[in-house]
FITORKOL-394517 format. One record per residue (C-alpha): chain; x, y, z. Coordinates in steps of 0.2 Angstrom, whole numbers. Layout:
// residues N
A, X, Y, Z .
...
***
This chain:
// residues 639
A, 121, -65, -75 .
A, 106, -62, -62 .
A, 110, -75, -50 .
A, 110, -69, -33 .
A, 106, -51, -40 .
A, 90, -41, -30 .
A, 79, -33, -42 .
A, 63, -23, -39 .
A, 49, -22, -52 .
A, 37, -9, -52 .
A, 22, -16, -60 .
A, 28, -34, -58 .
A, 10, -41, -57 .
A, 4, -36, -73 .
A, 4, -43, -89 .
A, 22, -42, -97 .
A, 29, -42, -75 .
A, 22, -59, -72 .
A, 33, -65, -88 .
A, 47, -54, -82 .
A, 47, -60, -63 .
A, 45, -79, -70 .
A, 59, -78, -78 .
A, 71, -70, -68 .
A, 67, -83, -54 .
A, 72, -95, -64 .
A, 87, -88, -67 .
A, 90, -85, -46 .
A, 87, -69, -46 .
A, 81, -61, -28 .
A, 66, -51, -33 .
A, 56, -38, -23 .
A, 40, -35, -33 .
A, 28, -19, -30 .
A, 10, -19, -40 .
A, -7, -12, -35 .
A, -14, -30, -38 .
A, -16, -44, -24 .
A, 1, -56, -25 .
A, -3, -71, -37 .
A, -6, -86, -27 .
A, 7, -96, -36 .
A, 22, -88, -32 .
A, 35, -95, -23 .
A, 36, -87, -4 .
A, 52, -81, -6 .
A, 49, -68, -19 .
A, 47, -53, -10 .
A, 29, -43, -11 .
A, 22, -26, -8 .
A, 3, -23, -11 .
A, -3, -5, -15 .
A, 2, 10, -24 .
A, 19, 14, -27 .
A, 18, 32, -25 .
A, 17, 27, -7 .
A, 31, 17, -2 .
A, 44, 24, 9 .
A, 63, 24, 6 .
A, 66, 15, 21 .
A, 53, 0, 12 .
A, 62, 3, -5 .
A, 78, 4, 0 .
A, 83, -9, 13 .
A, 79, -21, -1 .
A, 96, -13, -8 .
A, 92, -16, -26 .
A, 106, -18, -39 .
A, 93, -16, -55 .
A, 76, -7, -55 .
A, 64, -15, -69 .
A, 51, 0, -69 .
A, 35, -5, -78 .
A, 22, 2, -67 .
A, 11, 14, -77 .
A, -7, 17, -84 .
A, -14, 20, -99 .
A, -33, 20, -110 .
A, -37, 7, -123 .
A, -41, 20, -137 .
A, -45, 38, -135 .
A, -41, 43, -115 .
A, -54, 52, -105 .
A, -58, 70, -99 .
A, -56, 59, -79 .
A, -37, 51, -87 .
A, -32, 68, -83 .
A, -28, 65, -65 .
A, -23, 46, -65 .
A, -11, 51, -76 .
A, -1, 62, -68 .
A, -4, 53, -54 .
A, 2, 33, -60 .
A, 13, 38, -71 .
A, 22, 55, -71 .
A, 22, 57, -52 .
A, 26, 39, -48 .
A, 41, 37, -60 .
A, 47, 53, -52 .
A, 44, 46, -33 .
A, 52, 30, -38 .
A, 68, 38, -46 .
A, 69, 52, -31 .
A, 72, 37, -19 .
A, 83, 29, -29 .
A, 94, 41, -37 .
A, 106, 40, -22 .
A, 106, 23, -18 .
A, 125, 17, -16 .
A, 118, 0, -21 .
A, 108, 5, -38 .
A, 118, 0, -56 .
A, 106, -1, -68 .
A, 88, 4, -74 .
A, 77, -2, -86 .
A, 62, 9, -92 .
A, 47, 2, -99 .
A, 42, 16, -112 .
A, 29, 18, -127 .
A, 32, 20, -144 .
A, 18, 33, -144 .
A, 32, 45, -140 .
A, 36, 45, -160 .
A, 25, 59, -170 .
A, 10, 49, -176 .
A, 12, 60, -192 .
A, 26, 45, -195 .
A, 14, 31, -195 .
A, -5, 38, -197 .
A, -12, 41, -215 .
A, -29, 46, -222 .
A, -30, 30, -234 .
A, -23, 9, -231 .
A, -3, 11, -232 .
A, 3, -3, -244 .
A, 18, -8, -230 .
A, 20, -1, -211 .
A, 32, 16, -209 .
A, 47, 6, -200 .
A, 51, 18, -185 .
A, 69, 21, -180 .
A, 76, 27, -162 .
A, 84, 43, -172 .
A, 64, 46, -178 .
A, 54, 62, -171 .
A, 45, 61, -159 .
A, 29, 70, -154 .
A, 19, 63, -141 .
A, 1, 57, -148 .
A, -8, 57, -131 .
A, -4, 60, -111 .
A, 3, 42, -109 .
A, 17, 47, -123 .
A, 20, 63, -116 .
A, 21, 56, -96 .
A, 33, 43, -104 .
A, 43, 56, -112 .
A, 45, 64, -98 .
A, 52, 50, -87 .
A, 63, 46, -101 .
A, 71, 66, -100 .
A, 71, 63, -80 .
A, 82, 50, -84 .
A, 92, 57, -94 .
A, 96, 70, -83 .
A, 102, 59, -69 .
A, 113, 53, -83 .
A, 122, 67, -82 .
A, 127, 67, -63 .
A, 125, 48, -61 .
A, 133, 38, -74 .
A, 147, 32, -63 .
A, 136, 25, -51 .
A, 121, 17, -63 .
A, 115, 18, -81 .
A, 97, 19, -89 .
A, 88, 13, -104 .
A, 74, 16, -111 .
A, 65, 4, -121 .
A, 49, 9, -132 .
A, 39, -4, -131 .
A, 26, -9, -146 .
A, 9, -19, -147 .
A, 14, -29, -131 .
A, 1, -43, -129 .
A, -2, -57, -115 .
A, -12, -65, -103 .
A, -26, -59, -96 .
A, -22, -42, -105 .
A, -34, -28, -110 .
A, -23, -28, -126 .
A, -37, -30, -140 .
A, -28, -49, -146 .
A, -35, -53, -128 .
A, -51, -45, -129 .
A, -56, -50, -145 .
A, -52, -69, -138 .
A, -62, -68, -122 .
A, -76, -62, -134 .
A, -74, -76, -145 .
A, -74, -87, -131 .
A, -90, -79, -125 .
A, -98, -81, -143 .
A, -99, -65, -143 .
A, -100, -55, -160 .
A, -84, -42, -163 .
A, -84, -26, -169 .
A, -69, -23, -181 .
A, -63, -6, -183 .
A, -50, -1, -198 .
A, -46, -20, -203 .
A, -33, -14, -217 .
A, -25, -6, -201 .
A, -7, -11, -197 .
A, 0, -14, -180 .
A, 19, -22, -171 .
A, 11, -35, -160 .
A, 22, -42, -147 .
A, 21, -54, -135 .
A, 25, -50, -115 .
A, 36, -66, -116 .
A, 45, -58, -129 .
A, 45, -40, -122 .
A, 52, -48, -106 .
A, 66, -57, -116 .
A, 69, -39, -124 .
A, 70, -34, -108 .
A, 82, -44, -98 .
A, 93, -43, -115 .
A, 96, -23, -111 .
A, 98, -27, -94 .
A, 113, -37, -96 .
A, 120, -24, -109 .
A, 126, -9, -97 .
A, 135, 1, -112 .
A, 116, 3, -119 .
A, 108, 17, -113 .
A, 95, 30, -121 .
A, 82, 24, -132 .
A, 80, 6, -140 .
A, 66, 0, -148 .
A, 55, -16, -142 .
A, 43, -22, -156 .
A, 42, -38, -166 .
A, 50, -28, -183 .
A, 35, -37, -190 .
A, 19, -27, -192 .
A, 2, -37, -196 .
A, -15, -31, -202 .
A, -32, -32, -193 .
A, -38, -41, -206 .
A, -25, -54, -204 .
A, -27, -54, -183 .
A, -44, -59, -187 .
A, -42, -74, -200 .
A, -31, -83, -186 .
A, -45, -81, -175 .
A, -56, -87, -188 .
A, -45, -103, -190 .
A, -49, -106, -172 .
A, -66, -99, -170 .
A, -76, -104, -187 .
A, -92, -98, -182 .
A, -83, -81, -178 .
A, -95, -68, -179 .
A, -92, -51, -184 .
A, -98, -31, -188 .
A, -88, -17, -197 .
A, -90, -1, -186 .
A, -87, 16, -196 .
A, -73, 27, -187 .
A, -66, 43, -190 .
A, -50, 38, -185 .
A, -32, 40, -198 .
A, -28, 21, -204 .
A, -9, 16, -192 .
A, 3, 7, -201 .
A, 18, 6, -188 .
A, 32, -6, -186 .
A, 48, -5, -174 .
A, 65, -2, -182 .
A, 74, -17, -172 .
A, 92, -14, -183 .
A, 98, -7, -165 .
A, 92, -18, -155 .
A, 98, -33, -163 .
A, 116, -26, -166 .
A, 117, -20, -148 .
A, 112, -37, -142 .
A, 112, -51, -156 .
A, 92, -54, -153 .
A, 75, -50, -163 .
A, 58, -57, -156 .
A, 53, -75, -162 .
A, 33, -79, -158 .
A, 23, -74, -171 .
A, 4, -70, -167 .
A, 1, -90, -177 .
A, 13, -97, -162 .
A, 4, -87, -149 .
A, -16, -85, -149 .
A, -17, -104, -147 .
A, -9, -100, -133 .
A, -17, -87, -126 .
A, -35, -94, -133 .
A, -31, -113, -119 .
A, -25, -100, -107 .
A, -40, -88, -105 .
A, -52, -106, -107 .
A, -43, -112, -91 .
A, -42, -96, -81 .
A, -58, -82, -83 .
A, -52, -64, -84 .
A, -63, -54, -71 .
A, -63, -36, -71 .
A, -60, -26, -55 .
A, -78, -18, -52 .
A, -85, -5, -34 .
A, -94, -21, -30 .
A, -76, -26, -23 .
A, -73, -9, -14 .
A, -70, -7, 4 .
A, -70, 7, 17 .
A, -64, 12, 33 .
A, -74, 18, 48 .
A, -66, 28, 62 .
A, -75, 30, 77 .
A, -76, 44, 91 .
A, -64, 55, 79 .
A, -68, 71, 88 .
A, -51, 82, 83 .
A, -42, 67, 79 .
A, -33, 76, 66 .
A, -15, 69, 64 .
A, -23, 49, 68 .
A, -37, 52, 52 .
A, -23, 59, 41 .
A, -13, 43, 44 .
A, -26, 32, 40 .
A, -29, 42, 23 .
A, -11, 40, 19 .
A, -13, 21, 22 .
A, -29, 18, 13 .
A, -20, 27, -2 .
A, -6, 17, 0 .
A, -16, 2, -3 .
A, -21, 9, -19 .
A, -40, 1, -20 .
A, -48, 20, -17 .
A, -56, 17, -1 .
A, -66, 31, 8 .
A, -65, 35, 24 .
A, -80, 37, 37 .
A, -80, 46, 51 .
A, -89, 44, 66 .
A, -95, 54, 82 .
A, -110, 57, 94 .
A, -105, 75, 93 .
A, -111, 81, 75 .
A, -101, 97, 75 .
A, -84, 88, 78 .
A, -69, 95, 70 .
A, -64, 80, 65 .
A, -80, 78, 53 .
A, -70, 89, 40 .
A, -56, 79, 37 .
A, -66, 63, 31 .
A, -75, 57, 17 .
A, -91, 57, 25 .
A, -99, 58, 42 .
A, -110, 47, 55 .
A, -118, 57, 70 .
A, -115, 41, 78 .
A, -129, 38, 92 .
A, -119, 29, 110 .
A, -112, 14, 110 .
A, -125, 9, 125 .
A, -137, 15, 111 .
A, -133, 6, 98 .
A, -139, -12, 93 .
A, -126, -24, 82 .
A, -139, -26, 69 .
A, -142, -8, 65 .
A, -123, -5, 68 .
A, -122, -20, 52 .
A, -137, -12, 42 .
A, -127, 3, 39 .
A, -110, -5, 37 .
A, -117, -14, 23 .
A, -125, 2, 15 .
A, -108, 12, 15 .
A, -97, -4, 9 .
A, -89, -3, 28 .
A, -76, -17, 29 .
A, -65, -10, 42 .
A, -68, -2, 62 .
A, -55, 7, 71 .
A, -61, 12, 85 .
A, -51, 25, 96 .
A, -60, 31, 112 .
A, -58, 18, 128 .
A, -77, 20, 135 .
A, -82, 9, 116 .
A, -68, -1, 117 .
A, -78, -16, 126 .
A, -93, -15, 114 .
A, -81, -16, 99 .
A, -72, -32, 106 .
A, -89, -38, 113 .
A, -96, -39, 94 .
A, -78, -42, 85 .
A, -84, -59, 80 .
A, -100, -57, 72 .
A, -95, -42, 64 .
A, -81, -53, 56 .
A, -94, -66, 53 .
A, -102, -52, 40 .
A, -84, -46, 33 .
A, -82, -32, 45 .
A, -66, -31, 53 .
A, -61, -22, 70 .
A, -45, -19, 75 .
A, -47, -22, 93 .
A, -42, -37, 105 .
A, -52, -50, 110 .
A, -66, -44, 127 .
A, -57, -53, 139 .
A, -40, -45, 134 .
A, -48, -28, 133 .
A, -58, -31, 149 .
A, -41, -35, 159 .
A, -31, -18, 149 .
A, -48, -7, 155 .
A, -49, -11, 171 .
A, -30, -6, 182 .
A, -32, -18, 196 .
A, -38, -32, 184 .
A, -23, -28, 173 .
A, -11, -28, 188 .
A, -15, -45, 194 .
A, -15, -51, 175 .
A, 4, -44, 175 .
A, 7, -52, 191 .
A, -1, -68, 183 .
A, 11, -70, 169 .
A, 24, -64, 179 .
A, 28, -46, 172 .
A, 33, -33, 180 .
A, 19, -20, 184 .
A, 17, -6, 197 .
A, 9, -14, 212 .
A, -12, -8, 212 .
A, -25, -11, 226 .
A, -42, -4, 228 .
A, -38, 1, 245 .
A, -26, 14, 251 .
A, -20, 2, 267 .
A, -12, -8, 256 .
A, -1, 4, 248 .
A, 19, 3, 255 .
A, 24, 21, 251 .
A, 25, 36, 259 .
A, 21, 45, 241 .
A, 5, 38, 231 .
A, -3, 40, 216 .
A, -23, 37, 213 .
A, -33, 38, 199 .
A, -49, 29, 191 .
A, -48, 10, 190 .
A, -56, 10, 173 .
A, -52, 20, 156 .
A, -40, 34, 155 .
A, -27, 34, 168 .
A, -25, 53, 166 .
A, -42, 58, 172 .
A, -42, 65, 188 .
A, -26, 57, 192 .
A, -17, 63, 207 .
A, 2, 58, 209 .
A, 16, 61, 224 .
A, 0, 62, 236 .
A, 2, 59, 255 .
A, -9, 46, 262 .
A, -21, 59, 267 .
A, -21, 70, 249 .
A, -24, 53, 242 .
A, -40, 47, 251 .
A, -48, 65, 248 .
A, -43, 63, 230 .
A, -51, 44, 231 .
A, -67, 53, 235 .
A, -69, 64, 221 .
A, -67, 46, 210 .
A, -80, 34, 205 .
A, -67, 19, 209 .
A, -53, 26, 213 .
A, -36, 13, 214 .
A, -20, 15, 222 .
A, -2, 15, 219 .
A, 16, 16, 225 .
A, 22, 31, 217 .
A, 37, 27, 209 .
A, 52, 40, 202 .
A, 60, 38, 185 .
A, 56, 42, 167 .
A, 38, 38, 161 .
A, 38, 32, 142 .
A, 27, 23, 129 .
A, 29, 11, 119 .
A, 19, 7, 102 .
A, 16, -10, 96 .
A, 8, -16, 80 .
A, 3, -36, 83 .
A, -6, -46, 68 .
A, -21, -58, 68 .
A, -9, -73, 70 .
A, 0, -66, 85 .
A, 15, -61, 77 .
A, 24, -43, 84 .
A, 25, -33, 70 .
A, 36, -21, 76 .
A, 39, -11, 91 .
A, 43, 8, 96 .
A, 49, 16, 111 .
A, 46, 32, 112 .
A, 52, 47, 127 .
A, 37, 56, 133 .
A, 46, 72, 133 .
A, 31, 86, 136 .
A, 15, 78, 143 .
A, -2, 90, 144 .
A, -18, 81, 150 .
A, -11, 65, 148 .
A, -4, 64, 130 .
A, 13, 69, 124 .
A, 14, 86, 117 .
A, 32, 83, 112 .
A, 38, 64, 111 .
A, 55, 57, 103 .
A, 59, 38, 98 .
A, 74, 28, 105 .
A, 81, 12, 105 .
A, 83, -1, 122 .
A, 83, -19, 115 .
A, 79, -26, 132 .
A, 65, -16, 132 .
A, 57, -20, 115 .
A, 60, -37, 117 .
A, 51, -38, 134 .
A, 37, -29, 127 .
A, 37, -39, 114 .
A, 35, -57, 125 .
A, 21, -46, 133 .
A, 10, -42, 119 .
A, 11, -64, 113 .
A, 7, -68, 132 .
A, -8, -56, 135 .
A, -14, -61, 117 .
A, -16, -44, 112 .
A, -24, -39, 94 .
A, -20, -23, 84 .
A, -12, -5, 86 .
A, -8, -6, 107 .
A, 3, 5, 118 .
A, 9, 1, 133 .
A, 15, 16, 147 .
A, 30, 7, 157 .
A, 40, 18, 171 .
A, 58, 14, 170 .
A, 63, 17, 189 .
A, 81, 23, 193 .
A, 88, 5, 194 .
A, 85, 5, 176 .
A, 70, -8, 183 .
A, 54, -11, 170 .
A, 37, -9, 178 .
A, 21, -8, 167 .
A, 9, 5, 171 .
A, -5, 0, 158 .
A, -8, -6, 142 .
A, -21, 5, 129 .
A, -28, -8, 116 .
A, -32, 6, 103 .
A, -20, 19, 94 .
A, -13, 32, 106 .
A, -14, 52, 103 .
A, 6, 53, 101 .
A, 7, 37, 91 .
A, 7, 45, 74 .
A, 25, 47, 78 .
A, 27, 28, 77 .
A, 20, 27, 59 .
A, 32, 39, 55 .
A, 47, 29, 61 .
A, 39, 13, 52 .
A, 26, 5, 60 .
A, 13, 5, 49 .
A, -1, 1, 59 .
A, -15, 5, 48 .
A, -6, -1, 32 .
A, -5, -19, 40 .
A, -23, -18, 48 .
A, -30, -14, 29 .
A, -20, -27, 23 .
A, -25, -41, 34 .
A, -44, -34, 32 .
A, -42, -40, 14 .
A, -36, -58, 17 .
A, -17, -53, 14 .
A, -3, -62, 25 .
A, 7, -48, 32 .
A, 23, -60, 37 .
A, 28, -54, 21 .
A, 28, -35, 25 .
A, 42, -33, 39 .
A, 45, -20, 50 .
A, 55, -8, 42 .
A, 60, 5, 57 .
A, 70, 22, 54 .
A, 89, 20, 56 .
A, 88, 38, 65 .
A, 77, 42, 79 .
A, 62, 57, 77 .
A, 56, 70, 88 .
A, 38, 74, 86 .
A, 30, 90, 91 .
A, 10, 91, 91 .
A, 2, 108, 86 .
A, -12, 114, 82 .
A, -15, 121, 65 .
A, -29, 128, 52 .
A, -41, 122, 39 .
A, -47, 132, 26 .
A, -62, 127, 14 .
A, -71, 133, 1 .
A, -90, 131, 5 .
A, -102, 137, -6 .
A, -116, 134, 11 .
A, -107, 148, 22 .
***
């Protein structure tokens, strides 16, 4: 049935996912799988892997997959009673996210089926809650009301009405169904079977709350059976129930334990809380599909109890956190807002630091906090560390080329104490700072590259162009110059170079390479509108000659990181590199946009991940990007 059928799971890293992708690899199913959690090492390479908040993802990521069935399980929820702070993670991981999802799905030409993980705390609680120990548990049927006990219900509701909706336009194309999900329980779950066993196994004493309470525990294997079993039956859609139909006292959770655990130690905690006696209604289910849940909690906490023994269950804590530091931001406006979008997309909430020797920056507004930065010449690598390590700083991008050397210069022992810098190596950076050492680095490897000499007599044209041998080709740049116009203009220079000027159309080219030397990916771009040296308004095409020799340049020079690369295409159609900036350029934003995602890989990498298995997925259309200025308003309670 799924052999040879691409399916994404949302959520496919957690506890009942892991059973769920297991499973349908076995049964030769290609599988793209999206989770906020770090891909388990075990997994064989070929299942496809995205690392970070789903809210983030792209369509071009989500769709080029072309999935045929969408296993949605992502969400999150609260043990017991959900927090005043729930409020916004809510929205935010589960009724935003199954929105986002759905919205780039919806039209998908390839998309026939979906199947929604939903909660059983949709059915009014009045069902299943009484004041004193029920005698038997209230089995809850599909056709029951429903009446959201908490946000998770009501966010899983909702999804489930969102559905629904796209029912009504959509059937031809794909069907839905929704199945509330019981008790599930698993490995390494927060489920209480699973804490109460790693508390066991710590010798820990358990507190028991309402042991005469009664609850439809279900194993993640089991769910994932359920699962798959709807998934195959397309004329089911709307809500199904997924429980074990077999609801079992606390009291009788705890004897098992107790079987396995004799010196089990324990202490009744007085609640105020109503005494649940729910079960799932599975009639339906088993006369839509001929299947009712087997394992019973006797056949399964042996299994969990040699599972957690062999692997320990770690909670995620801030010791693990890791932020971002941008340096020389100054109004880098569009560059920080791109890093944000990509530390979001990660999902691990990293901050972002700014950084500047100018303390009234504008850029200082748009991040999370702010370092009056003393110079570079200024600044020792020690005390550069020391406050790395007080902000939890894991990651420098650097973005001004007069710091460019000092970050390559201290690349290594930075990454020696865990803080990465996405810069090239010195020599590399050397070579792309310096215009004549560049030229004779081109010439080396045997590219292309206009011809540069420190002295004027060397130049064979009638028309020349000068500017400063080192940092920004822009500054003080003279082009079309006489031989005269250009000496005067040399003069004005601390070290000026010269150059044949050469006609044709100026573009750049934006270029993501990774750690192992592997090209990312690549975009050209026009520069339509140039003031001061950056392109006011720029505009992506294609030219596979192009890309690719760009793409044998960036192995060759060895180059590390975000680069761009200026090349003049003369009107033979000739290729001739002007320079080559190792950082992220003013007008590269547009690349990000197109689907280089630069800093999404750079975060990556910085936290151990192999990007080969995040590929470069470029817009099929080309974009046009016009820079503006625009304003800020804040409220602030110091004006």
């Amino acid at each position: 049935m799924f052999k040879g059928k691409r399916i994404f799971i949302s959520g496919g890293n957690g506890v009942i996912g892991k059973e769920l992708v297991s499973k349908l690899y076995s049964l030769g199913a290609i599988i793209f799988v999206g989770d906020l959690k770090p891909r388990p090492d075990y997994w064989p390479k070929d299942i496809i892997y995205c690392q970070g908040d789903l809210n983030y993802i792209t369509k071009q990521e989500l769709c080029y997959f072309k999935p045929e069935y969408f296993f949605h399980l992502a969400a999150t929820f609260e043990r017991s009673t959900e927090t005043y702070g729930f409020w916004e993670e809510n929205y935010h991981n589960n009724i935003n996210l199954s929105n986002y999802l759905m919205s780039l799905l919806k039209d998908s030409e390839f998309l026939k089926r979906v199947v929604f993980a939903s909660s059983y705390l949709i059915y009014n609680p009045d069902l299943y809650n009484f004041d004193k120990p029920a005698e038997q548990a209230y089995r809850i049927k599909e056709s029951d009301n429903i009446y959201p006990r908490n946000l998770t219900g009501a966010a899983k509701l909702y999804h489930e009405i969102e559905l629904g909706f796209l029912d009504d336009f959509k059937r031809k194309k794909f069907s839905s169904v929704f199945a509330r999900i019981f008790r599930s329980y698993g490995k390494h779950s927060r489920d209480v079977i699973s804490r109460l066993i790693r508390s066991l196994l710590r010798d820990e004493t358990i507190e028991v709350y309402r042991r005469e309470g009664m609850f439809d525990y279900i194993y993640a294997g089991e769910v994932t059976e359920g699962l798959i079993r709807l998934a195959e039956k397309k004329e089911v859609t709307g809500v199904v129930n997924l429980g074990n139909d077999n609801a079992r006292r606390v009291d009788e959770v705890l004897k098992i334990l107790n079987s396995h655990f004799p010196d089990m130690k324990t202490i009744e905690v007085e609640v105020d809380i109503p005494y649940e006696a729910s079960q799932a209604n599975m009639d339906y289910f088993y006369k839509m599909t001929g299947w009712k849940p087997k394992l019973q909690l006797e056949d399964t906490i042996p299994m969990l109890i040699e599972y957690e023994k062999n692997n320990p269950y770690y909670e995620e804590s801030e010791v693990d956190k890791s932020n971002i530091l941008i340096t020389s931001i100054s109004k880098k406006i569009p560059m920080i807002n791109n890093i944000k979008k990509s530390s979001n997309k990660f999902g691990k909430n990293i901050n972002i630091f700014g950084a500047d020797i100018n303390k009234n920056c504008i850029g200082r507004y748009f991040v999370y906090d702010f370092w009056e930065m003393p110079k570079t010449d200024d600044l020792s690598i020690d005390e550069l560390i020391k406050f790395c390590k007080s902000k939890n700083i894991t990651m420098i991008i650097p973005t001004r080329d007069g710091e460019l050397l000092f970050w390559a210069k201290h690349k290594n022992r930075l990454s020696e104490e865990n803080i990465n810098v996405m810069i090239s190596d010195y020599k590399v950076v050397e070579a792309c700072i310096d215009k004549l050492l560049f030229f004779q680095k081109c010439k080396e490897l045997g590219y292309s590259a206009i011809s540069t000499f420190s002295t004027i007599e060397k130049v064979n044209s009638d028309n020349i162009v000068v500017k400063e041998r080192f940092g920004a080709g822009s500054r003080k740049i003279g082009i079309g110059l006489n031989k005269n116009e250009a000496i005067e203009r040399g003069k004005k220079m601390e070290s000026p170079i010269f150059q044949p000027f050469i006609e044709g159309k100026e573009i750049s080219v934006d270029m993501y390479i990774s750690k192992t030397g592997e090209v990312k990916g690549v975009v050209t771009r026009r520069r339509d509108l140039v003031i001061n040296g950056e392109s006011q308004i720029t505009t992506t095409f294609r030219n596979k000659e192009l890309e690719e020799m760009c793409n044998d340049f960036a192995k060759d020079f060895k180059l590390y990181g975000h680069i761009v690369l200026q090349i003049m295409i003369d009107n033979k159609g000739k290729f001739n590199i002007i320079e080559c900036n190792s950082r992220f350029g003013g007008a590269s934003t547009i690349s990000i946009a197109s689907g280089l995602d630069s800093f999404y890989w750079f975060i990556l990498e910085s936290n151990g991940v192999d990007i080969k298995e995040y590929p470069f997925y470029r817009l099929e259309n080309e974009i046009k990007q016009v820079r503006f200025v625009e304003d800020l308003i804040l409220n602030d309670t110091n004006i």
